[in-house]
C-alpha positions in Angstrom: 139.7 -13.8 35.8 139.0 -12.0 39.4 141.7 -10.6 41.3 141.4 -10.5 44.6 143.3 -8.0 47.3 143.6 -8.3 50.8 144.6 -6.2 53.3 144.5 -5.5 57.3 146.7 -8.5 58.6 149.3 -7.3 61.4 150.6 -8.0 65.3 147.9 -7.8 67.7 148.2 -8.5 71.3 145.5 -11.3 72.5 142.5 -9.9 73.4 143.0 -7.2 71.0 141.3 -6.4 67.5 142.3 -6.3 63.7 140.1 -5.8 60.6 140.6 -7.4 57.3 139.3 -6.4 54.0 139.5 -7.8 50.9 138.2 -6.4 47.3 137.8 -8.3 44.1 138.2 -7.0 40.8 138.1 -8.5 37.4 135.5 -10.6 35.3 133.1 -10.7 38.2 130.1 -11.9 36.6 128.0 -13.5 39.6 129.7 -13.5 43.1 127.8 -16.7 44.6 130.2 -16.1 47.9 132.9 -14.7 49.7 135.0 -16.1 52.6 137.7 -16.1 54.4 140.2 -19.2 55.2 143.1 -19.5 57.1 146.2 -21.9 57.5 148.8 -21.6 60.1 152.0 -23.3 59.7 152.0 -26.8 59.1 148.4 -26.9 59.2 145.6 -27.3 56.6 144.2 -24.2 55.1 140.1 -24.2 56.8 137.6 -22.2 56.4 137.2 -18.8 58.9 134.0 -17.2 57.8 132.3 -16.6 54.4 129.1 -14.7 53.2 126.9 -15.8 50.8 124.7 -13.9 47.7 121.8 -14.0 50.0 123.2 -12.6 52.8 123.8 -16.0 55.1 126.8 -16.5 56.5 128.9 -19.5 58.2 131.2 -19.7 60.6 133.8 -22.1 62.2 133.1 -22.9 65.4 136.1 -21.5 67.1 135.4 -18.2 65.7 131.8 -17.9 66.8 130.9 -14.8 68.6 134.6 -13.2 67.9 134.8 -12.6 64.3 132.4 -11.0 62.0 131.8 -11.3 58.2 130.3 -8.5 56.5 130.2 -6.5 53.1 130.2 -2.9 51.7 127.8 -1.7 50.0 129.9 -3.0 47.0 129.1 -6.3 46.1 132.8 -7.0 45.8 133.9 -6.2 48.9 134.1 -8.4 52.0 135.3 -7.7 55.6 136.1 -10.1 58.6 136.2 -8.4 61.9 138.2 -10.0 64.5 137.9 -9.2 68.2 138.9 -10.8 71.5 141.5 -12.4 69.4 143.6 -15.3 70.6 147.3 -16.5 69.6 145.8 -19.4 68.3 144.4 -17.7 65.6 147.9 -16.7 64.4 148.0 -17.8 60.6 147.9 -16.7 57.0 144.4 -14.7 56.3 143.3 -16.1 52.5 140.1 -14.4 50.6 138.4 -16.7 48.6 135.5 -15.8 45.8 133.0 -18.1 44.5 131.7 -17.4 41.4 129.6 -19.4 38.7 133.0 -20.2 36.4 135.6 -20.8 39.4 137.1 -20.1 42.6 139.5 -17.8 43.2 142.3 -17.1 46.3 144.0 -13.5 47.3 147.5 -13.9 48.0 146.9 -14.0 52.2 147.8 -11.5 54.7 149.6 -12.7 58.0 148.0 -12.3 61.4 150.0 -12.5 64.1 148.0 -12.9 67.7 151.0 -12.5 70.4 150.6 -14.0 74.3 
């Protein structure tokens, strides 16, 4: 089992910043990835950025250039940077971990981007 903790959502105004940072914990035997998702309200839940084992990284396109993925120097431990932020990317923050067994979600942490 891997627990997973997030932290950093908030009210930002657009154009402003917020850091998010998530830490798993648990039966973390080999951490293939770690992203994060998103799903505003009465949308689906898509993927925001995630960073794998090898140190690549993906992005969604509307993110590109404003957001940054990243890790501590503990394997476990994954960051999403968010700049020049927009109230379109209001929504619920999820961490997601990939590991060899299964996939696991944190419990999501609300950013609010206001106009």
């Amino acid at each position: 089992q891997v627990q997973l903790v997030e932290s950093g959502g908030g009210l930002v105004q657009a154009g402003g910043s917020l850091r998010l940072s998530c830490v798993a914990s648990g039966s973390i035997f080999r951490l293939n990835a770690m992203g994060w998702y998103r799903q505003a309200p009465g949308k689906q839940r898509d993927l925001v950025a995630i960073r794998y084992r090898s140190g690549s990284t993906n992005y969604a396109d509307s993110v590109k250039g404003r957001f940054t993925i990243s890790r501590a120097n503990a394997q476990n431990t994954v960051y999403l940077q968010m700049n020049s932020l927009k109230p379109e990317d209001t929504a619920v923050y999820y961490c997601k971990a990939l590991t060899d067994l299964n996939d696991y979600w944190g419990q999501g942490t609300q950013v609010t981007v206001s106009s």
